[in-house]
N, C-alpha and C positions, 0 to 999 in steps of 0.2 A: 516130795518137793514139787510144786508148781512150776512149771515154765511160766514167759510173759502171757500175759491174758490179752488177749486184743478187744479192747471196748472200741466199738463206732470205726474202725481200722487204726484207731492209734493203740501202738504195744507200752505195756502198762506194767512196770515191775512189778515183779513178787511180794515185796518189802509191802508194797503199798495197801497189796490184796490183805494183806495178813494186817496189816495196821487200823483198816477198817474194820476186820474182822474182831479185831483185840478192843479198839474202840466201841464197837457196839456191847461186846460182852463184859467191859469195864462198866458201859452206862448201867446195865442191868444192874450190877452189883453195885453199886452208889448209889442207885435208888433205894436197895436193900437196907444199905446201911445205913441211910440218910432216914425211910422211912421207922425202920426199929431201933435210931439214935445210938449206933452202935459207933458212931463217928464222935462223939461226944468224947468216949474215951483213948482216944488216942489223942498222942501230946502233940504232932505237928502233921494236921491232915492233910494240908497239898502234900507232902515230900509222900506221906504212906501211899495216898492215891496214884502219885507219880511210879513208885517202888509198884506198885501192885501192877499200871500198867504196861510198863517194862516185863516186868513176870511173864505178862499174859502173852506178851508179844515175845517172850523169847521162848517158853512154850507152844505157841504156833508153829513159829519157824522149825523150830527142834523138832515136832512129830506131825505136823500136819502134813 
């Protein structure tokens, strides 16, 4: 687990590190899916995409 990160001397929660971090690695995978239409088949794709990046982000926090 991370301590605060201090950007520019303001201190910058954890949550936040790891929510950028889950956001970039969400975009990756949307592109993925988006490029080989694998979003097609799923019945409600904000809610999955939302579900997925929850995941990622409690994943982080959990072993990063």
């Amino acid at each position: 687990m991370i301590h605060e990160v201090n950007i520019w001397g303001v201190l910058v929660a954890p949550i936040t590190v790891y929510g950028v971090m889950a956001l970039v690695l969400f975009a990756f995978l949307r592109t993925f899916w988006r490029l080989t239409g694998l979003l097609q088949f799923i019945w409600h794709p904000p809610l999955f995409e939302l579900a997925v990046y929850v995941s990622i982000l409690s994943l982080l926090v959990l072993y990063a």
